[in-house]
C-alpha positions, 0 to 999 in steps of 0.5 A: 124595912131596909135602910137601903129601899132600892132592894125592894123596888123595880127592877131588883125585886123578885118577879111575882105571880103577876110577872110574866117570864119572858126572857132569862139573862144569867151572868157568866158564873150563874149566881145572877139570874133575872127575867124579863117580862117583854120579848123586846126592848124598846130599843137596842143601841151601839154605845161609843161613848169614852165611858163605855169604852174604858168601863167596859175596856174596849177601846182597841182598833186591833179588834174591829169589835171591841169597837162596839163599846157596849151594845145594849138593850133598853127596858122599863125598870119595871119589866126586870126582876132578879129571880136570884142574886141581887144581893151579889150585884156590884155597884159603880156610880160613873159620875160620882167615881163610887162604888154606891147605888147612886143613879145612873149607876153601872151593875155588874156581878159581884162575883165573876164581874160580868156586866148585867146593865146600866141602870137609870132612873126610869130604865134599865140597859140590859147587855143581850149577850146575857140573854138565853134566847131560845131561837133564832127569830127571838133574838132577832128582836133585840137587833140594834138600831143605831149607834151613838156618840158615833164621834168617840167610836175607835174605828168607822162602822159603816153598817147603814143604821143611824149614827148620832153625835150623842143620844139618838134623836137628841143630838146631830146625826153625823155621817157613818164615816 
């Protein structure tokens, strides 16, 4: 048994036979690859949170983009495995400013330093950029549907989806400019 179980549970096991792979997601230097085992999120969200904006440094107005602090794609834990490279994944828990398994914790890799997801304690935020989508319609399903913590964004986005002031459905919504 391993002092840390975490290791062997969702979503850093490896997938079995029982793990249907749907979706692969690769860091940038390919030592972290992971499946999912559905073809969409429950939800895909622009975050302007200032965690996001300074974790993932981008906070400048000069790139219109960079303001979308992180785009993200929500999963059960359970519809994640690691097929390799769990054991190069970093750490970093925001709240308690520490690098440990602390949850909701940050994950990247360890090796090239690309952010794989955020990590909750029932959900995983996939970033979809990682994903090898093989057509254009199966990206199509990781769209994003609204933004929030709409008041900490660094420029105004008026692309028509729902703005929320914090968590989407749980805070006002607010207005696009």
């Amino acid at each position: 048994m391993t002092d840390e179980p975490w290791k062997t549970q969702p979503p850093y096991q490896k997938p079995d036979q029982a793990f249907r792979k749907v979706l692969q997601g690769v860091c940038h230097c390919g030592k972290v690859k992971y499946w999912l085992s559905k073809d969409s999120p429950l939800a895909s969200k622009y975050c302007h949170c200032n965690d996001c904006k300074v974790i993932h440094g981008n906070n400048s107005s000069s790139q219109p983009f960079s303001a979308l602090s992180a785009v993200f794609s929500v999963f059960q834990k359970s519809d994640v495995a690691f097929q390799k490279g769990a054991e190069n994944l970093r750490f970093y828990s925001s709240s308690a400013k520490s690098p440990d398994h602390e949850l909701p914790c940050k994950v990247s890799c360890s090796h090239c330093g690309t952010p794989i997801m955020d990590e909750g304690r029932n959900m995983a935020l996939l970033f979809p950029t990682l994903l090898l989508f093989p057509n254009a319609a199966q990206r199509k399903n990781f769209d994003v549907q609204c933004h929030i913590f709409y008041p900490q964004r660094v420029l105004d986005l008026p692309d028509g989806k729902p703005k929320w002031a914090g968590l989407d459905n749980k805070g006002n919504r607010v207005d696009e400019t």
